[in-house]
C-alpha positions in Angstrom: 73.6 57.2 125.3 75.5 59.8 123.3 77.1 58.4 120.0 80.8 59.9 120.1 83.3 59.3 117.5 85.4 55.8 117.3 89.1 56.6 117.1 91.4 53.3 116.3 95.0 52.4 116.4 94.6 50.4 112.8 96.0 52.2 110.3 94.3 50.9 107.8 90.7 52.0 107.8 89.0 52.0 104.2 85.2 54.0 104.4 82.8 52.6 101.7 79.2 51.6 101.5 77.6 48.2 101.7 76.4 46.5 98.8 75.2 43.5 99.7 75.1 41.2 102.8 74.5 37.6 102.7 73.2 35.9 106.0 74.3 32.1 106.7 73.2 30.7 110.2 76.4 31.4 112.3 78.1 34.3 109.8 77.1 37.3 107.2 79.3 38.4 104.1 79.6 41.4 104.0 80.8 43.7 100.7 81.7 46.9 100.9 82.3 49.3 97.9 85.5 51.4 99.2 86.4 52.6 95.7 84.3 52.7 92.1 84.8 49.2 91.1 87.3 48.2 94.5 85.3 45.7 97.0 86.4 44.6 100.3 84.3 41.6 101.6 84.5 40.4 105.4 82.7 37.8 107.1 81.3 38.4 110.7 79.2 37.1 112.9 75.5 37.4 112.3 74.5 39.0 115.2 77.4 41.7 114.9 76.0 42.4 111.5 72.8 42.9 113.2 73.9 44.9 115.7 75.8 47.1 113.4 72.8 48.0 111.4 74.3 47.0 108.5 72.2 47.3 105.3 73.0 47.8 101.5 73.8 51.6 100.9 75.0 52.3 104.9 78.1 53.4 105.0 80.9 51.1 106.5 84.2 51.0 107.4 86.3 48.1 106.4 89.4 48.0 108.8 91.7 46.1 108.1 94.4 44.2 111.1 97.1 42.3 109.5 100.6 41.2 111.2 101.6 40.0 107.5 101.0 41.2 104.0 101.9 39.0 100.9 103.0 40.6 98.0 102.5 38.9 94.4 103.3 39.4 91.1 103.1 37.9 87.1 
């Protein structure tokens, strides 16, 4: 099967390389370096993360689907 490129209607897409990946029964953490210093960490189901490939040093993408966004400050 030829591997073509995935095109999405999210916006926000943020490409970064996996650092780590902790495995729980049901669920895998997943942390991906997007920036120097700037993490984004997702849980997914084990067997997607297995599926994926995903390994530390692979690169990822983190995409991100949100109908709100909170904004904070001090």
């Amino acid at each position: 099967m030829p591997i073509t490129a995935l095109q999405l209607s999210a916006r926000n897409v943020l490409k970064g390389v996996v650092i780590s990946i902790t495995e729980g029964a049901v669920n895998s953490e997943v942390q991906i370096e997007v920036a120097p210093g700037v993490e984004v960490v997702a849980i997914i189901t084990k067997s997607s993360a297995e599926r994926l490939g995903l390994a530390p040093g692979k690169t990822a993408y983190a995409v991100v689907k949100a109908s709100d966004v909170m904004v904070a400050v001090e």
